[in-house]
Steps between C-alpha positions, in 0.01 A plus 500: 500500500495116629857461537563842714202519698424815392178672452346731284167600555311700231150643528232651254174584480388268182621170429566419122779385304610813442577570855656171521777634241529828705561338818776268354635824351519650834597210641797473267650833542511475873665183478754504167745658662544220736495237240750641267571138349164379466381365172181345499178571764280164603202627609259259691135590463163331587296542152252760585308662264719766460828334489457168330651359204218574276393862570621686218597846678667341761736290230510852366689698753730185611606465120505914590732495791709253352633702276490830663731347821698203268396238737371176347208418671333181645157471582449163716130465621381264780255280405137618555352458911870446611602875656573322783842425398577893426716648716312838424151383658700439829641884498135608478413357787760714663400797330144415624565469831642841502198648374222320621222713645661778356300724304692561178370876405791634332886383341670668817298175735592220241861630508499534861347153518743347245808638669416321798507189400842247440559261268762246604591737776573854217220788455407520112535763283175649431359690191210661384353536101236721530465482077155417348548295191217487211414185372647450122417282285740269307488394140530177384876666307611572773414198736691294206828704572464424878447156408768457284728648789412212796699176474229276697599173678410196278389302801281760683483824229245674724715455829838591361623758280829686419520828330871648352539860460558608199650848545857564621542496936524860605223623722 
């Protein structure tokens, strides 16, 4: 979280955009209690090919978490080849100076590892999703009900989009 300094560190053995939707879900339930009054998430991200504005799974479980945690949520992307202004790609360079020339075997090093390091001078909180997660296909249905849930920014619709829950606050 920019604002608190706080951070969460989440780690997996496959990247896809359905472990990007598990790790906000486990981000969010260690965190909601905190943020009792919170309405709406902004999250920053740098338009990889699992996370941008286009990839159609992706969209899927942020239109997905939207309504399961009653957030409305705002994707903002930085602009392609600037990371650089990220405040995430400096905490890596933290995180890899606490494992560098470390052999990472096993989840009990990369915790240790992760532990270690500080972020603004506070230890994250560290997780593990050890799930596997089979590639589904979409149809073109349901990609047009994902659609029709993203508001997208007139100016920049690829860089900026808001999605509103649609189901009641509760979880």
């Amino acid at each position: 979280m920019l604002g608190s300094g706080l951070l969460t560190l989440i780690f997996g053995c496959h990247e896809c955009s359905d472990f990007w939707g598990a790790c906000l879900k486990t981000w969010w339930k260690s965190v909601r209690s905190k943020c009792r009054g919170i309405r709406r998430l902004v999250i920053y991200l740098d338009n990889g090919p699992k996370n941008s504005g286009v990839t159609k799974k992706f969209l899927r479980r942020m239109v997905e978490f939207s309504d399961w945690s009653g957030l409305e949520v705002r994707l903002v992307y930085y602009p392609p080849y600037h990371s650089k202004y990220n405040p995430i790609e400096r905490c890596w360079v933290s995180l890899q100076h606490k494992w560098n020339g470390v052999l990472l075997t096993c989840w009990e090093v990369v915790r240790a590892c992760a532990l270690r390091m500080t972020w603004r001078g506070r230890h994250p909180s560290v997780h593990h999703i050890a799930q596997y997660y089979e590639e589904v296909a979409m149809s073109n249905s349901e990609m047009q009900r994902i659609n029709d849930r993203l508001q997208r920014s007139q100016t920049l619709p690829k860089y900026d989009i808001t999605i509103k829950p649609t189901k009641a606050r509760g979880r």
